[in-house]
C-alpha positions, 0 to 999 in steps of 0.5 A: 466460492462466490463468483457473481462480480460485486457491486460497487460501493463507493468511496473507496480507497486503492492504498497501495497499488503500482500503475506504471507497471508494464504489465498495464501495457496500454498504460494506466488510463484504462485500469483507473477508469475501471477502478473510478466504474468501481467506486474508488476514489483515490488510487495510491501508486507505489514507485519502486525505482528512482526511475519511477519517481518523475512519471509517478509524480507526472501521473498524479499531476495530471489526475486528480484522483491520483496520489503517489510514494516514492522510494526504493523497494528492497528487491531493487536495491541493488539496481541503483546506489544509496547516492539517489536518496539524496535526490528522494527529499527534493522528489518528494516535495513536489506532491507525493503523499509518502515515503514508499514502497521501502521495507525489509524482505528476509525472503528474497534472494535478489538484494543482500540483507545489508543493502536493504537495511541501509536503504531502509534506514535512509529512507526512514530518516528522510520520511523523519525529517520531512514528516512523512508517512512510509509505505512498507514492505515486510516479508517475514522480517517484522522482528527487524522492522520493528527493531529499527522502528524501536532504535531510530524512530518512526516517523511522526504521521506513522506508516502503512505495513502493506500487504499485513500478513502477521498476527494480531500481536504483531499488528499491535506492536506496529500501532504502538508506531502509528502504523495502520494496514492494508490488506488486498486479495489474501483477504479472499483466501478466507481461510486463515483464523489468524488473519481474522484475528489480526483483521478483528484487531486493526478494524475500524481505525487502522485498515486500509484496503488495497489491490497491489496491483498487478499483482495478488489478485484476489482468487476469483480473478485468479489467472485472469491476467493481471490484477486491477484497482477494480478488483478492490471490491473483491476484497471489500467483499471478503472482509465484510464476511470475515468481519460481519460488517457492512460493506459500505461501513468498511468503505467508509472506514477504511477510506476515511483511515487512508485520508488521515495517513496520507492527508489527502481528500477525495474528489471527483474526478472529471 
């Protein structure tokens, strides 16, 4: 297992990571500026309560780097009520870039399967009408997701299915959607064929790179507190050798693919 750091290698784009969570107790300006040491370019954070939507917004004002999604992720439906997404559209007009984290998790235990999927459809209708991108949430439920996408629509600019962990056949039938992914450190697990075969299917036009962060950190870093946007180049690294491509080639790539989902240009940051 490689255990040298790796180099940076810029641009890069954090699609998906979460920068409120209180696990960054000194807040988030310590793990950005070890990300920006990285080579990243613009990180994109994750609201997953109501609660986080004004900060999330609040943290993108004040760094230019800096993109947020807002949404309701569906471990935590069961903490507010459907009546908050009528506040969602008005939220998201003040400078977020996507409706997310949303989605379907069959898995956990915390919120009814129900509630999530009416959350889930309210909030895909308001990434419709506003014509938004989503950031998804699927755990084991692509077959629901999908049936949803099929029966209601997706939203004209597509979505992301973060943290991709299905097949290469169902990673074609989220592109029929225009739905791209991201995948983080499961990417240094590199001992899964399936994934390589799904990694060979989405590259060059529809992956992403993100870090999940705090969370997933990719197995060199391991037990090491929590997982940072710096961390990205980690992953970078591992699907370089799963895909025998340049790093600098998958940065390009992938951080071209993130301006086109999200609609955003990267800038320096000062």
């Amino acid at each position: 297992m490689p255990s040298d750091p790796p180099r940076p290698c810029p641009p890069l784009v954090d699609a998906h990571c979460h920068l409120l969570a209180e696990e960054f107790g000194g807040g988030p300006g310590p793990v950005l500026g070890e990300g920006r040491a990285a080579g990243i370019v613009r990180f994109v954070t994750a609201a997953v309560l109501p609660e986080e939507w004004e900060p999330s917004l609040a943290l993108a004002r004040a760094h230019s780097d800096v993109s947020c999604v807002l949404g309701v992720h569906p471990w935590y439906c069961g903490r507010t009520s459907p009546e908050c997404l009528k506040s969602l559209p008005e939220a998201l007009e003040r400078g977020a870039v996507g409706v997310g984290e949303i989605g379907l998790d069959t898995v956990t235990d915390r919120t009814p399967f129900d509630l999530q999927l009416d959350f889930f459809r309210r909030q895909l209708a308001v990434a419709r009408e506003m014509t938004l991108p989503v950031v998804l949430h699927c755990r084991k439920a692509f077959n629901e997701t999908l049936a949803v996408l099929k029966g209601e629509g997706a939203p004209a600019r597509g979505g992301l299915v973060h943290s991709f962990a299905g097949s290469a056949e169902v990673a074609e039938s989220f592109m029929e959607h225009g739905f791209m992914f991201s995948l983080g450190g499961i990417l240094t697990y590199r001992n899964s064929p399936r994934r390589a075969q799904a990694l060979r299917r989405i590259y060059p036009d529809a992956l992403l790179l993100e870090t999940d962060a705090p969370d997933i950190p990719p197995v060199e870093r391991h037990g090491l507190g929590p997982n940072t946007p710096a961390n990205i180049l980690y992953n970078l690294r591992a699907a370089s050798e799963i895909l025998e491509v340049s790093e600098e080639e998958i940065a390009c790539k992938t951080t071209n693919n993130a301006e086109k989902l999200f609609g955003f240009r990267h800038e320096p940051a000062f």
